[in-house]
Backbone bond lengths (Angstrom), bond angles and torsions (degrees), N, CA, C in turn:
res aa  C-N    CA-C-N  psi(-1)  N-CA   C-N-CA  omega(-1)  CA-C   N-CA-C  phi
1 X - - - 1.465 - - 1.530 109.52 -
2 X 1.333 125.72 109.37 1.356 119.88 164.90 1.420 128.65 -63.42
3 X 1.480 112.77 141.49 1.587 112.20 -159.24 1.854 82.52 -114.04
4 X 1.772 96.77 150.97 1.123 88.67 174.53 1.752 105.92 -138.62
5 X 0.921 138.30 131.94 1.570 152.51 155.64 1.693 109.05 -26.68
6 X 1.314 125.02 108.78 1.305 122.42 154.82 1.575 122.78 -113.89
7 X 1.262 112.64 117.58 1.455 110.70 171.04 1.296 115.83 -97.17
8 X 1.803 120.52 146.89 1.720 111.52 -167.94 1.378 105.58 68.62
9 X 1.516 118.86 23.89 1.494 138.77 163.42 1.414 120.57 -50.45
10 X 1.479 122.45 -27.05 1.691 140.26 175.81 1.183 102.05 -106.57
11 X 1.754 138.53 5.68 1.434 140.60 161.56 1.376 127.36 -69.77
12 X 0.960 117.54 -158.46 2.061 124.83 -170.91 1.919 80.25 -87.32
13 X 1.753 86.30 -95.73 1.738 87.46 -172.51 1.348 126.38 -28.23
14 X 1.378 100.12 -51.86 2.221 110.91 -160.97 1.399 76.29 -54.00
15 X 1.518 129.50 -78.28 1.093 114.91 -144.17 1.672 153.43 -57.41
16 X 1.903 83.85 -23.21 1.378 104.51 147.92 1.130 129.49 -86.27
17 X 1.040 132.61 -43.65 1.660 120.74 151.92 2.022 111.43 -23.42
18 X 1.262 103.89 -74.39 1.850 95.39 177.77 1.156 123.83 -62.64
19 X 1.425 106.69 10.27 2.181 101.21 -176.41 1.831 78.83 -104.32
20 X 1.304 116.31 -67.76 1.592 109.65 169.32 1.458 126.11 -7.23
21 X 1.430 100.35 -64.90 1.505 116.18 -175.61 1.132 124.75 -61.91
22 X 1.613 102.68 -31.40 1.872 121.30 -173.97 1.291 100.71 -65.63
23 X 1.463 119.43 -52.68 1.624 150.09 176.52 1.726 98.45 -33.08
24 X 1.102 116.71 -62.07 1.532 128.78 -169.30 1.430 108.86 -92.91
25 X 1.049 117.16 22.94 1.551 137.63 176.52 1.100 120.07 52.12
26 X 1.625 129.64 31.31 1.371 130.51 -169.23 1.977 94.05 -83.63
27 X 1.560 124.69 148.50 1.243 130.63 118.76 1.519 120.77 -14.86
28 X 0.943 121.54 110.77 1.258 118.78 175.01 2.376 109.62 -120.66
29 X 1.057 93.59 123.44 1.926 96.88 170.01 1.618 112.45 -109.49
30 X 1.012 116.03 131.49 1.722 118.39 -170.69 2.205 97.93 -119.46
31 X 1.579 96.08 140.82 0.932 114.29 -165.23 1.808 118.45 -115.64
32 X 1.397 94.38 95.10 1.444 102.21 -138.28 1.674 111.55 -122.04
33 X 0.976 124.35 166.35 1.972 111.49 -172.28 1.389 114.87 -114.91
34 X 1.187 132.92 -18.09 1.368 131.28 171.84 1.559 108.16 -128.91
35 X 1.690 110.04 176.19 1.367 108.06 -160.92 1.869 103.19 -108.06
36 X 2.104 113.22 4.06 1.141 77.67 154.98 1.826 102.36 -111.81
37 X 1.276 139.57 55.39 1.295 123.97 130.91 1.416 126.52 -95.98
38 X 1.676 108.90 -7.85 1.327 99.26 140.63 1.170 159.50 -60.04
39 X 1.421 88.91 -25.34 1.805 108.41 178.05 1.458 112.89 -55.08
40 X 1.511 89.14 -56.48 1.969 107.05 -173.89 1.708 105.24 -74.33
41 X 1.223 122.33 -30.51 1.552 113.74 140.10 1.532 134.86 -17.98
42 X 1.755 103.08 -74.90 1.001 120.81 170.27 1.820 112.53 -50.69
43 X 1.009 120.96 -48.60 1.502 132.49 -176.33 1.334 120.33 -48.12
44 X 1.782 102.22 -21.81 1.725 115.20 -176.30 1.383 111.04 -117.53
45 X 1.571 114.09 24.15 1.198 129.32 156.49 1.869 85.93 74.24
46 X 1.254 108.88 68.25 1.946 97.39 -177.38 1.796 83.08 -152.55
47 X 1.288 111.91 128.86 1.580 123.87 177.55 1.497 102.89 -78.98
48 X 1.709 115.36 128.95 1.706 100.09 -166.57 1.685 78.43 -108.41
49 X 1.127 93.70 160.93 1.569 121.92 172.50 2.149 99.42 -127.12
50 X 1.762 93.79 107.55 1.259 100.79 169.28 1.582 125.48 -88.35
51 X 1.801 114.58 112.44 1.138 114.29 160.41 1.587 103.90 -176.88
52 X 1.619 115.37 -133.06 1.635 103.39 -174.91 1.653 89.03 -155.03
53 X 0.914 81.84 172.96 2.078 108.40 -172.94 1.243 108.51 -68.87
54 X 1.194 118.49 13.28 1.162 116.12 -176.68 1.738 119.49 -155.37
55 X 1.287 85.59 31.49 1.677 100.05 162.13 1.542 100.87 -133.52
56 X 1.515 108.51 119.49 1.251 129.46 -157.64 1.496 94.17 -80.68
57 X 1.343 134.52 -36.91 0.754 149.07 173.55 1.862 124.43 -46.65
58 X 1.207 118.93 -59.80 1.272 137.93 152.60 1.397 103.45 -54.78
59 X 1.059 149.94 -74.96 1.371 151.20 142.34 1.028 106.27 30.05
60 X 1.411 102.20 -97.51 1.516 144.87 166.91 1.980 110.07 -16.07
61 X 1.140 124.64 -39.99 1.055 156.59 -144.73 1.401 93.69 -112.75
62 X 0.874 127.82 -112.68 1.506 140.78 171.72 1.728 109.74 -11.46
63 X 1.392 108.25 -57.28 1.316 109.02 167.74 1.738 144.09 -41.96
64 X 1.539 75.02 -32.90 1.516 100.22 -164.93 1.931 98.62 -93.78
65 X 1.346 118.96 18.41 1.187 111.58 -176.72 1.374 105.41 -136.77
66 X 1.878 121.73 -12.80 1.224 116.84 167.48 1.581 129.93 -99.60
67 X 1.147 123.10 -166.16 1.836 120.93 165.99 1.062 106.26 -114.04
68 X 1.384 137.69 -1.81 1.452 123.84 166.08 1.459 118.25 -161.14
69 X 1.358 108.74 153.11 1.984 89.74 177.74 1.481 94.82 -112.48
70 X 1.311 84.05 155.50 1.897 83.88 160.95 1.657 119.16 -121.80
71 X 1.260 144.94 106.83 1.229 133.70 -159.78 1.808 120.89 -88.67
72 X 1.079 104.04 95.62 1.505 94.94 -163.08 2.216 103.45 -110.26
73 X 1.016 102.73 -4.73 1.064 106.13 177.58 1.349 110.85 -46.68
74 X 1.883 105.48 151.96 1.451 100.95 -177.86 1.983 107.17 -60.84
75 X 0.803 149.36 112.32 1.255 115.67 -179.98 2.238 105.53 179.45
76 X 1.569 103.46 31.39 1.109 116.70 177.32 1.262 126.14 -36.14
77 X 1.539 98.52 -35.84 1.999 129.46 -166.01 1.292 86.45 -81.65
78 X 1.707 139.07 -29.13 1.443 113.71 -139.51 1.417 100.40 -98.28
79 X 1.762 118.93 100.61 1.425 105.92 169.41 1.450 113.01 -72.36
80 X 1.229 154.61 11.11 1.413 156.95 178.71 1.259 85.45 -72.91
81 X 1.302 119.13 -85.25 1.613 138.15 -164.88 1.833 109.36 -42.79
82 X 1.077 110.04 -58.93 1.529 121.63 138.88 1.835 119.82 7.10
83 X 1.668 88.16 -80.80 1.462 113.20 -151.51 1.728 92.60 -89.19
84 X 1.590 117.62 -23.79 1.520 115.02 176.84 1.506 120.64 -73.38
85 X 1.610 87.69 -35.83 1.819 77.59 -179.37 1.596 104.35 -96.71
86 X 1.180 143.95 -21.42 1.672 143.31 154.17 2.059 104.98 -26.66
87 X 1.705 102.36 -48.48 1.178 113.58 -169.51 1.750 93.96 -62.62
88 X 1.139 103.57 -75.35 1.523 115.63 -167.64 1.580 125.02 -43.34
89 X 1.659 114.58 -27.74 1.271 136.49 173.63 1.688 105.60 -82.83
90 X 1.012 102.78 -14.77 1.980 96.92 -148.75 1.832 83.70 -72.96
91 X 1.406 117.91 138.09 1.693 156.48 174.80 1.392 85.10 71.04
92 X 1.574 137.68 47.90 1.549 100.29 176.85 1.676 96.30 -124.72
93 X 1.275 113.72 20.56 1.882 137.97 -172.22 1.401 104.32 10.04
94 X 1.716 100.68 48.16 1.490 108.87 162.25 1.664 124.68 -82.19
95 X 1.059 155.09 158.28 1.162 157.22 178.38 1.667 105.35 -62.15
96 X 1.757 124.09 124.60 1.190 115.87 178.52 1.804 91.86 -119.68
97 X 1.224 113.42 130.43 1.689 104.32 174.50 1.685 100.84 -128.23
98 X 1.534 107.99 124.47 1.050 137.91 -156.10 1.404 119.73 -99.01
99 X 1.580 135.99 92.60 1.426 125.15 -169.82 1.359 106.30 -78.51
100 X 1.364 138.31 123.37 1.666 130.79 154.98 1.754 99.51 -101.92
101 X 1.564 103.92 -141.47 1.424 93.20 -175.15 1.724 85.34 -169.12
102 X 1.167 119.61 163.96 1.602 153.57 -145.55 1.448 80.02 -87.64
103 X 1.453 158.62 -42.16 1.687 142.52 -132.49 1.562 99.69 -92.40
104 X 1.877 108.45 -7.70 1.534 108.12 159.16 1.619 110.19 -29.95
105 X 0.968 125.21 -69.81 1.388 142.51 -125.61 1.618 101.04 -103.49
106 X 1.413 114.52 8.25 1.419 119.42 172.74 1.393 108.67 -86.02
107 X 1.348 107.75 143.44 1.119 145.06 -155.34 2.135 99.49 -101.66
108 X 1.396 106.68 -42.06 1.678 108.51 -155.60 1.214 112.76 73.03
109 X 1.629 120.97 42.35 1.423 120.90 -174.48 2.025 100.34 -74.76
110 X 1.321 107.01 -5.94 1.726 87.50 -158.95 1.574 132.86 40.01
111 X 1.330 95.17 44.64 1.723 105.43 155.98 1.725 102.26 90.06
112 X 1.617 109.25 23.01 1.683 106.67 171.08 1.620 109.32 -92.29
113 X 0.741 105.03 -161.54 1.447 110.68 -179.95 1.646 103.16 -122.07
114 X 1.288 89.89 136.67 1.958 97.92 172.94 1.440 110.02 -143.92
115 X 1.008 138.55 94.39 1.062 159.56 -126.66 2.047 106.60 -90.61
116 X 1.656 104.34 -52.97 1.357 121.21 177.07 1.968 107.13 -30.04
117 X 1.359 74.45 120.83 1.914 94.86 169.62 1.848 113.94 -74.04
118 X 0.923 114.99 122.92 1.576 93.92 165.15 1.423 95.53 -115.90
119 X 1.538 88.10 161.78 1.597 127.74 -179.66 1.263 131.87 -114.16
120 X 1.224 150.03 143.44 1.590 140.18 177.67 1.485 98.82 -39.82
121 X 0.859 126.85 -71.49 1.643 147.13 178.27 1.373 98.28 -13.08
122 X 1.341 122.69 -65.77 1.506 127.23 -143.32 1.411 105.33 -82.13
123 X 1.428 115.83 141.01 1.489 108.64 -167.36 1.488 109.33 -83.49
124 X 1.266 120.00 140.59 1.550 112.04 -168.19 1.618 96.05 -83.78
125 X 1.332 111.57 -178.97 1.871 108.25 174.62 1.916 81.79 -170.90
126 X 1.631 103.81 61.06 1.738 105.48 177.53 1.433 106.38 -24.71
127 X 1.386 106.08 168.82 1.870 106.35 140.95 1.693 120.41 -82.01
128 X 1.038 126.61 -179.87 1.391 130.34 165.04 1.367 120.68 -25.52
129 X 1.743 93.28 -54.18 2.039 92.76 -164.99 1.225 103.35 -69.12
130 X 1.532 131.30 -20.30 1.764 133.57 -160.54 1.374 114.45 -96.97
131 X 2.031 105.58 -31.10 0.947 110.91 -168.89 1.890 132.39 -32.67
132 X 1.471 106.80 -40.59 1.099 127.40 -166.33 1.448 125.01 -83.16
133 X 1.033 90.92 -34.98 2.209 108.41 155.59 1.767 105.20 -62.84
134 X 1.265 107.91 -62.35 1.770 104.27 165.90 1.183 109.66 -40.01
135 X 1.269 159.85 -50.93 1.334 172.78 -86.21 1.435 104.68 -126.48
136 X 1.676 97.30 -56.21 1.798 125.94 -169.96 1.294 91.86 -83.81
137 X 1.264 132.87 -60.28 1.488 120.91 170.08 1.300 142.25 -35.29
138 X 1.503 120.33 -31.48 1.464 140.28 -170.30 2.383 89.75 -104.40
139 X 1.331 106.91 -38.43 1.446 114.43 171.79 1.824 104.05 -44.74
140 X 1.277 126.29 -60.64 1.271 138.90 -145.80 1.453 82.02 -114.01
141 X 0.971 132.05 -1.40 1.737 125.52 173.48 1.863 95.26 -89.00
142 X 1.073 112.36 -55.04 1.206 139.65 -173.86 1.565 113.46 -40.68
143 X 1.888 104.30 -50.30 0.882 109.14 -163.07 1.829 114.41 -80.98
144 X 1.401 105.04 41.57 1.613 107.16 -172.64 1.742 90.81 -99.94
145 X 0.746 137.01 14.99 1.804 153.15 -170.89 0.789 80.72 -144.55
146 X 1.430 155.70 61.33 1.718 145.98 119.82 1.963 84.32 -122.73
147 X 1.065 151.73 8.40 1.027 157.84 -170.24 1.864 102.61 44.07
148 X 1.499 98.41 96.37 1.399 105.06 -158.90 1.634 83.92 -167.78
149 X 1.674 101.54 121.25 1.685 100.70 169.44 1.322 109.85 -72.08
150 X 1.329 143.80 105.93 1.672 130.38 -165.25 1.313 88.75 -111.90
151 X 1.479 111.02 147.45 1.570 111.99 178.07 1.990 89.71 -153.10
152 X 1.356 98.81 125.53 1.674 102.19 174.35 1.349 95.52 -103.69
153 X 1.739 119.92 138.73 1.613 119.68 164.32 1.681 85.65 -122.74
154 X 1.805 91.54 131.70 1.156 107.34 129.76 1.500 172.96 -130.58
155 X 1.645 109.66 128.97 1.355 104.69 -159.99 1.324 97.50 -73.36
156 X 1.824 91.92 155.33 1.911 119.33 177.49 2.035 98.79 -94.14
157 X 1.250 103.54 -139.16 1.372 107.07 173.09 1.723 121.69 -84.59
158 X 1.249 120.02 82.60 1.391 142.04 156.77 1.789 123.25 -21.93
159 X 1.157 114.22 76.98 1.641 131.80 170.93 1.738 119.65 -90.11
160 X 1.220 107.40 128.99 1.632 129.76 153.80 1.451 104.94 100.47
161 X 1.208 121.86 177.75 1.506 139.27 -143.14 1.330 108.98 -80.20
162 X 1.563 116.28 101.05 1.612 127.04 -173.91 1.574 95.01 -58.20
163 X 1.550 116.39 157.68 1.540 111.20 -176.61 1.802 102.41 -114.77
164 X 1.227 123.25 33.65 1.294 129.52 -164.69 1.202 94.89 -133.76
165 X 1.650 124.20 -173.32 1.722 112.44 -179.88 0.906 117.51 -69.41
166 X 1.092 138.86 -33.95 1.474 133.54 179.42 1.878 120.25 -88.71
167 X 1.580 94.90 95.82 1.567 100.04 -174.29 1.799 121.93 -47.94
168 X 1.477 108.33 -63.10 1.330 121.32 178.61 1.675 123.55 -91.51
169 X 1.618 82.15 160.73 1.691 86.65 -161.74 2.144 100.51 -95.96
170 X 1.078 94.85 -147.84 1.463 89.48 -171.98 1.088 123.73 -104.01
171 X 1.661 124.72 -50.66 1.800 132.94 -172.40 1.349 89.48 -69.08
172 X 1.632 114.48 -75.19 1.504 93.67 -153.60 1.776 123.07 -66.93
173 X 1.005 113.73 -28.84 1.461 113.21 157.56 1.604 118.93 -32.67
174 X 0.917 79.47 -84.67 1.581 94.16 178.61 1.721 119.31 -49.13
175 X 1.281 124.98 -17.98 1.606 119.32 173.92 1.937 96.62 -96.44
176 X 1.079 112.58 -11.16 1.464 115.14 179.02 1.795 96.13 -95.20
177 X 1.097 144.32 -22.75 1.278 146.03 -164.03 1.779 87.44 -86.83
178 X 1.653 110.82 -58.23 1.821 115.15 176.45 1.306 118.84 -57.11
179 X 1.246 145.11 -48.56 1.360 171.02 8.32 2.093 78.24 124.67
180 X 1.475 116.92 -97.57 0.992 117.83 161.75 1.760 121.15 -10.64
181 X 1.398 98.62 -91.77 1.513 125.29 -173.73 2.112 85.03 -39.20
182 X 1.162 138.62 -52.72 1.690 111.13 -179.13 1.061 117.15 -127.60
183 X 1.299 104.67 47.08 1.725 130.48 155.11 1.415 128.61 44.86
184 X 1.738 106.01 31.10 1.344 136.37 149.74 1.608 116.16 -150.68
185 X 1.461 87.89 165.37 1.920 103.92 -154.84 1.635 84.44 -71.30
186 X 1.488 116.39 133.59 1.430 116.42 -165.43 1.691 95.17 -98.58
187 X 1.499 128.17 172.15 1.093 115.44 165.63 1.494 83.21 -158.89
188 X 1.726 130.28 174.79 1.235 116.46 -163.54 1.942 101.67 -133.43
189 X 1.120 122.45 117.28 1.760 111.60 -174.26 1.327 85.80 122.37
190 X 1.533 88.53 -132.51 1.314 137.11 164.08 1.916 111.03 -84.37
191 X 1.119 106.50 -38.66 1.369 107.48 165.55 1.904 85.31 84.30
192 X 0.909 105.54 24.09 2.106 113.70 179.13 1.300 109.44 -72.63
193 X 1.752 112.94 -33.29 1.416 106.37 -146.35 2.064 88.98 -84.45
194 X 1.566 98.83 173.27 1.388 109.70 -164.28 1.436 105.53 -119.88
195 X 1.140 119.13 157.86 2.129 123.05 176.33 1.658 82.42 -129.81
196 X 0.996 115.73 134.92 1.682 136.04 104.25 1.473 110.30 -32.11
197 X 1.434 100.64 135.54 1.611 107.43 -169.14 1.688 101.32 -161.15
198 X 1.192 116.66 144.83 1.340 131.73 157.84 1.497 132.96 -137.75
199 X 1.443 121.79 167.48 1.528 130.62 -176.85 2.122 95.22 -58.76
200 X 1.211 102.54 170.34 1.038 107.65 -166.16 2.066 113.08 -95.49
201 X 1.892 86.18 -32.82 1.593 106.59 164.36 1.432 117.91 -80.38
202 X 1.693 109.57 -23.94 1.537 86.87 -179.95 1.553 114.74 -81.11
203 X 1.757 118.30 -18.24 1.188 138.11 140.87 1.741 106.28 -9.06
204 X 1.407 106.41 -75.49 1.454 118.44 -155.90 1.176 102.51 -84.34
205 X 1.637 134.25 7.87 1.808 139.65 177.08 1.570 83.37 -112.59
206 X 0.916 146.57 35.97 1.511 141.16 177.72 1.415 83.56 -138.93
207 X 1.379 135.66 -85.33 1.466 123.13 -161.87 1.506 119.21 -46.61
208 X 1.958 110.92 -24.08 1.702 90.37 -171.35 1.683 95.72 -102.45
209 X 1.403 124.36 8.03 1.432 114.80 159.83 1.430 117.21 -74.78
210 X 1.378 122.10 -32.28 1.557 133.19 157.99 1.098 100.66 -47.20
211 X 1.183 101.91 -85.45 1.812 94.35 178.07 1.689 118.63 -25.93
212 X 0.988 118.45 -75.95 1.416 120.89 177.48 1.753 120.12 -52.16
213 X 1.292 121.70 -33.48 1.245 127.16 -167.67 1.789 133.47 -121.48
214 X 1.546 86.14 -29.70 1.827 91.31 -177.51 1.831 120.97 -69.46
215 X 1.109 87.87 141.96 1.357 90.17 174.42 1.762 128.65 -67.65
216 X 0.659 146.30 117.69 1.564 137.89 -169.37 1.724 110.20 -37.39
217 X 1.477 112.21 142.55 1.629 115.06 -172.01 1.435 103.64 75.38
218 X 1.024 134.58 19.32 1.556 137.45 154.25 1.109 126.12 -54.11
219 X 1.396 135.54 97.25 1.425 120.31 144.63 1.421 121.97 -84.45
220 X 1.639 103.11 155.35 1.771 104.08 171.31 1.249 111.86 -157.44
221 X 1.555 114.48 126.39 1.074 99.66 -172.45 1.596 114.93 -105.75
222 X 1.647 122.54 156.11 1.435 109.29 -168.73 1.182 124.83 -118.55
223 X 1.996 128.95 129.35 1.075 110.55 -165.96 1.995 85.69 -154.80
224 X 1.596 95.19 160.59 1.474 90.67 165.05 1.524 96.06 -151.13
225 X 1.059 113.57 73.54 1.741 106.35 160.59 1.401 85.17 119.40
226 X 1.995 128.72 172.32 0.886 139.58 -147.29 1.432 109.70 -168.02
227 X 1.565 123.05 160.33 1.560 113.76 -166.60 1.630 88.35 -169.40
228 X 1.465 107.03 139.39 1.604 120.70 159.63 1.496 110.05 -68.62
229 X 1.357 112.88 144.88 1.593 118.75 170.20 1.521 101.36 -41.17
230 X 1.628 110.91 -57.26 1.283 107.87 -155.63 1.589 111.38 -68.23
231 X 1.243 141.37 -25.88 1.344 145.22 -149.63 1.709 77.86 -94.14
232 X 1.634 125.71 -50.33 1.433 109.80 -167.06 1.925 104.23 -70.41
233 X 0.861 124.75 -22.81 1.768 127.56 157.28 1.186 97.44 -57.33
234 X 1.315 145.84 -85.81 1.272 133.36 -137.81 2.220 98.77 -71.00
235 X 1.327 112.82 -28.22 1.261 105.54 170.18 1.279 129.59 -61.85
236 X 1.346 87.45 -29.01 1.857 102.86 -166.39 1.788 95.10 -85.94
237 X 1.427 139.36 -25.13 1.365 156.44 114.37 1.468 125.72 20.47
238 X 1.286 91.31 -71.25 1.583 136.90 179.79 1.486 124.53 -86.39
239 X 1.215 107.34 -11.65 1.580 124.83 -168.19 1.637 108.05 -106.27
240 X 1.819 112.09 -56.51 1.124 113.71 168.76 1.416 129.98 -112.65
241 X 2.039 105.15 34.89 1.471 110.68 161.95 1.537 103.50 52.83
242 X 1.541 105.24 58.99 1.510 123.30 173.77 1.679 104.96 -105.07
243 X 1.318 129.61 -174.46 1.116 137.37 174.11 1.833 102.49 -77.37
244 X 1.617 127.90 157.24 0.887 112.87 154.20 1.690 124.85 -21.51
245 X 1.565 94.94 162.47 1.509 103.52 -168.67 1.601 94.77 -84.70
246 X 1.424 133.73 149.28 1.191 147.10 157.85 1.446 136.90 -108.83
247 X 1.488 114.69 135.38 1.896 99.61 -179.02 2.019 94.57 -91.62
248 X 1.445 94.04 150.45 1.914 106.98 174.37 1.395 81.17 -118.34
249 X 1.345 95.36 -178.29 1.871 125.27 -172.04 1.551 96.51 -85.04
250 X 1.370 125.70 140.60 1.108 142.28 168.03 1.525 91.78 -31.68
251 X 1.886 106.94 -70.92 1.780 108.17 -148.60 2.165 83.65 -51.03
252 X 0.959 157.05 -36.17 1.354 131.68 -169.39 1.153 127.66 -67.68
253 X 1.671 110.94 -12.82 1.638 112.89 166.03 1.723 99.62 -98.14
254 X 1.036 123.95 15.70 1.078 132.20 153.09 1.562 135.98 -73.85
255 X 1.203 84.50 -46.09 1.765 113.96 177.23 1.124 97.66 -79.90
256 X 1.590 132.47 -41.74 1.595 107.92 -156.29 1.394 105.52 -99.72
257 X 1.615 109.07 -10.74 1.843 118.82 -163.33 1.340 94.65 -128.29
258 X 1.513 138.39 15.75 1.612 107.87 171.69 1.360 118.02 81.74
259 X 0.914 135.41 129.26 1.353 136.24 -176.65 1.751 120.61 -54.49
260 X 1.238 98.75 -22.19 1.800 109.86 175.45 1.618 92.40 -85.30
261 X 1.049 115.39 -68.55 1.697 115.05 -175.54 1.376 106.84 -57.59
262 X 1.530 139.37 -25.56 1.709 104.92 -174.50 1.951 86.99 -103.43
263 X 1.024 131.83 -54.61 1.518 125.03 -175.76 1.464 109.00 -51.52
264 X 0.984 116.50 -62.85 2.091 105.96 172.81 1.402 114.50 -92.42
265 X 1.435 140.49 -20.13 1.720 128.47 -174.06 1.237 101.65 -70.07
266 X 1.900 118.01 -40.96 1.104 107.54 -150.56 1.550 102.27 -147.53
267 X 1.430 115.84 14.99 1.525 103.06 -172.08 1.873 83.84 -133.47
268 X 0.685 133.89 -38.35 1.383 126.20 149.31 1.817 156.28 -35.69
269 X 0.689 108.93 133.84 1.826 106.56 -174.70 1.564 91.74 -78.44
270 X 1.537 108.44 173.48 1.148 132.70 169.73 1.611 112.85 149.78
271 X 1.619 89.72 114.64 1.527 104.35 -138.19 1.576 76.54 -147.21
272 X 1.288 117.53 132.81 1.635 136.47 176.37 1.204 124.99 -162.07
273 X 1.275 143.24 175.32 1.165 147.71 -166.50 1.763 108.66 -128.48
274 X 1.467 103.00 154.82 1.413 91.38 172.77 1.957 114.78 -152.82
275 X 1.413 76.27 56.39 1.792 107.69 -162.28 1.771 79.86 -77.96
276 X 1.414 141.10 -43.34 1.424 118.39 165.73 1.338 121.66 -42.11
277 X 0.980 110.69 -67.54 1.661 116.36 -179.60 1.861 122.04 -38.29
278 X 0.966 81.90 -17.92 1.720 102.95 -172.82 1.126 107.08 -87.21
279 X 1.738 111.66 -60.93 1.290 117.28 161.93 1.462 139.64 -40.90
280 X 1.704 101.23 -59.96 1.469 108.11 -165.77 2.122 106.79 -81.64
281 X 1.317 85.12 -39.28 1.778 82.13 180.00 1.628 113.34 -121.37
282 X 1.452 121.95 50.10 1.513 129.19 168.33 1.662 111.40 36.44
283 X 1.364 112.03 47.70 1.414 123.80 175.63 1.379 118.58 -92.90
284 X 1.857 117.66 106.44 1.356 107.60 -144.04 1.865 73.38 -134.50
285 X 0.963 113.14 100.22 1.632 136.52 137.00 1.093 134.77 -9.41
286 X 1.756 125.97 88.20 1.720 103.46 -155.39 1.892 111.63 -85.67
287 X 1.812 91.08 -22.81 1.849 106.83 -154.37 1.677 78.93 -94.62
288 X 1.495 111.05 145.01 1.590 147.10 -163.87 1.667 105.54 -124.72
289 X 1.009 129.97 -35.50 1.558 121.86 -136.20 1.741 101.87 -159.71
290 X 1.116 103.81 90.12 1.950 121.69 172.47 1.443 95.76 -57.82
291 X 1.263 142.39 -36.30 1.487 134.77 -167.74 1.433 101.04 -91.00
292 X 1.094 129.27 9.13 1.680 122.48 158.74 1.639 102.01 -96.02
293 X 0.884 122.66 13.51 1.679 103.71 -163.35 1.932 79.41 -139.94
294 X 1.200 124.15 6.12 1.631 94.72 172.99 1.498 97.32 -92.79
């Protein structure tokens, strides 16, 4: 039975990814920081390994006892974390699976519309704020010449009920949490620009076909269908009998999300395809429609 390493094991993704895995009878080890999210670890039949991403040491350890990691931790930006487990894997041609995230492909439109699909194919050339996630991506892409299966997935905008502890995901929550708080579906600009978006399980049938199928130096990015900020405001509107939907000033998804969260979470396009994934490892998508699940 292959055992496999999850970090961000008590997260949205990790956690569906390891209920998946349990399902298909894999070993599963969760990579976790205190001893009571181990407990509730333990409770879902998942072996926790207590420490953090950044003790090479524990790392080191943990590594050396599974067949694959999966990296789902929030932590796209973190080349340390990156460069620790690349170190720890490098000649051991174990499986490394790599979370980045969709805000590659932002533009800084402030709520226009940009329509362009990207593809694995197409060479990215980020802006500034993204640049450095590209960086870690092509790093752990790279590292398939360190004899290391490296595989980067990336998720777009992430919808419906994680099956691990942590139920909900982040964007759409969170513009329905604002949306709420001033008692119309908020959208930011024009609210024009568009996400690529998918179910959260068909998400987690993409990471264990990687697992099972990709070739090393894989990227993929993941999406099944697509939605304007503004149409998911006017749903979210429409859903909890709010006032018409409204556009605010960019700087307020600024203020409330951070300059990464209101310029790329939510004032940005990022719009891709994932006709590879389909192709190379028979990844067939059951959830269609983000506006059934707000």
């Amino acid at each position: 039975m292959e055992k496999i390493l999850i970090t961000g094991i008590t997260g949205y993704i990790g956690g569906t990814v390891a209920k998946k895995l349990l399902e298909k009878n894999y070993s599963v080890a969760g990579l976790v920081r205190n001893a009571a999210a181990a407990e509730k670890l333990q409770q879902l039949g998942i072996e926790p390994i207590i420490g953090n991403i950044h003790d090479e040491a524990i790392l080191n350890a943990a590594i050396s006892h599974v067949d694959a990691v999966i990296h789902t931790a929030d932590s796209a930006d973190d080349a340390y974390a990156a460069d620790s487990f690349i170190n720890a894997l490098e000649g051991s041609g174990k499986t490394f699976i790599f979370t980045s995230g969709s805000a590659i492909f932002g533009g800084k439109e402030n709520g226009e519309k940009n329509d362009f699909i990207f593809t694995e194919d197409f060479p990215l050339n980020p802006r500034l704020e993204m640049a450095s996630r590209v960086l870690i991506n092509n790093y752990v892409l790279q590292s398939a010449k360190k004899n290391i299966r490296s595989i980067v997935i990336v998720p777009t905008m992430v919808y419906g009920e994680g099956l691990g502890l942590k139920k909900d995901s982040i964007q759409l929550p969170a513009l329905i949490n604002l949306s709420k708080e001033k008692g119309f579906g908020v959208y930011f600009g024009k609210g024009e620009n568009i996400w690529s978006n998918l179910h959260v399980e068909d998400l987690a049938d993409m990471y264990i076909l990687a697992l099972e199928k990709a070739k090393p130096g894989s990227i993929y990015y993941a999406e099944n269908g697509s939605s304007t900020i503004k149409n998911l405001a006017e749903h979210i509107s429409l859903h909890y009998k709010l006032q018409p939907a409204q556009s605010v000033s960019i700087q307020s998804a600024v203020d409330q999300f951070g300059p990464a969260g209101g310029y790329f979470g939510f004032a940005s396009n990022s719009l891709c395809n994932s006709d590879k994934a389909r192709t190379e490892l028979g990844w067939t998508p059951q959830y269609k429609s983000i506006e059934n699940f707000i």
